[in-house]
C-alpha positions in Angstrom: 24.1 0.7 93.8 22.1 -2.2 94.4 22.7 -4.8 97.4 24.1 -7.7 95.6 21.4 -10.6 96.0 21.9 -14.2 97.7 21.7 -17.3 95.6 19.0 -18.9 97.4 17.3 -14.9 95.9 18.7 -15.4 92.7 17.4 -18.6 91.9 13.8 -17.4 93.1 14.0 -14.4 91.2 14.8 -16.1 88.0 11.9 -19.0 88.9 9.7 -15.9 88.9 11.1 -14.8 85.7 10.3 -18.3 84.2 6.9 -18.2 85.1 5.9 -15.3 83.5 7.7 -16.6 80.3 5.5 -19.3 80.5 2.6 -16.8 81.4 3.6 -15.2 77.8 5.2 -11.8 78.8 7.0 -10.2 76.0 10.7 -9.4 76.4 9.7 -5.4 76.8 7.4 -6.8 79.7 10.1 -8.9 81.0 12.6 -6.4 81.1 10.7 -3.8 82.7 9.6 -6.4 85.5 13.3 -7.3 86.5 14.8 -4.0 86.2 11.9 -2.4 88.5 11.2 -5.1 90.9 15.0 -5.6 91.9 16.4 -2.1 90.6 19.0 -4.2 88.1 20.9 -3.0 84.9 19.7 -3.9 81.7 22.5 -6.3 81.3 21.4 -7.9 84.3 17.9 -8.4 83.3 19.1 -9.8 80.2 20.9 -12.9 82.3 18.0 -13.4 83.8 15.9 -13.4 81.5 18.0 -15.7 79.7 18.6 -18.1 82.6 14.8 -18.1 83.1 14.4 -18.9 79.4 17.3 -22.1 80.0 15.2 -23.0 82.5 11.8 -23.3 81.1 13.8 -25.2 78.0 14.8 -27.7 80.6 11.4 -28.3 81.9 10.0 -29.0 78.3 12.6 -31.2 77.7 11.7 -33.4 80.2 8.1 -33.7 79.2 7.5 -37.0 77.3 5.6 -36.1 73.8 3.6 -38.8 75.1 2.7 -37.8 78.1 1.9 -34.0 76.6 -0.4 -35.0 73.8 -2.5 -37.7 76.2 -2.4 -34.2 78.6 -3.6 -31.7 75.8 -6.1 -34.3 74.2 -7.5 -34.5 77.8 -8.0 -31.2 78.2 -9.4 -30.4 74.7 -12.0 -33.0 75.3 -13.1 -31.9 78.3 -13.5 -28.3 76.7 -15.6 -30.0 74.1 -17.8 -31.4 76.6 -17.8 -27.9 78.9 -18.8 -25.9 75.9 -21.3 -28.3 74.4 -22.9 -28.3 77.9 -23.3 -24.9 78.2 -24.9 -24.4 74.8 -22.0 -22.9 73.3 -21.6 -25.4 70.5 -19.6 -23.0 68.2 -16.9 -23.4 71.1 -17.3 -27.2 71.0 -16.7 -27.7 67.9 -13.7 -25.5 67.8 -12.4 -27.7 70.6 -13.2 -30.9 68.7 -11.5 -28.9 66.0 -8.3 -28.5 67.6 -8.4 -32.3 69.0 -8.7 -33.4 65.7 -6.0 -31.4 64.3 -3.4 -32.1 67.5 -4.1 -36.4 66.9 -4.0 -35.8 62.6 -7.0 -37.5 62.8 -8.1 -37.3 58.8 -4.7 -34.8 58.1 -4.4 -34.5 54.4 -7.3 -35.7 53.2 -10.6 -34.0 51.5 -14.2 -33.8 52.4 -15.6 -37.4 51.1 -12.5 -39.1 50.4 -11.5 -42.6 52.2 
């Protein structure tokens, strides 16, 4: 049987868990990380994969919309300008692509229309 973990361990353990949520680990992934890195039950893992899933909720919800679209528009434009610079203009344009379709800039409307 397994040494039963501090909190201080705990709450690193399930920060670690949360970080590879947001890495994009699948649940299999997950499960096998928790059970063989600290020898836990199945049942275990579940909690803290669900903890670790409460937690990255709670980080979102603090996030102003605002403040994440200005961050993602940012980023997509400087993508644009990476790409275009490197002579990868298939790239750019998927960027600008993207940027266009996260601000709705001409959403809904047809080639020609105004």
């Amino acid at each position: 049987m397994a040494k039963k973990c501090t909190k201080a361990e705990k709450t690193a353990r399930v920060e670690e868990v949360a970080n590879l949520i947001v890495k994009g680990l699948s649940q299999r992934q997950l499960m096998h990380h928790v059970t063989g890195s600290w020898g836990l039950s199945a049942e275990q893992a579940h909690r803290y994969i669900r903890e670790a899933r409460d937690v990255v909720k709670a980080d979102l919800s603090d996030i102003d919309r605002i403040d994440m679209l200005s961050s993602k528009v940012q980023m997509l434009e400087q993508m644009a300008v990476d790409a275009a610079a490197a002579g990868r203009e298939s790239n750019a344009i998927g960027a600008i692509r993207l940027l266009n379709e996260l601000v709705g800039f001409g959403a809904g409307r047809k080639p020609g229309f105004r």
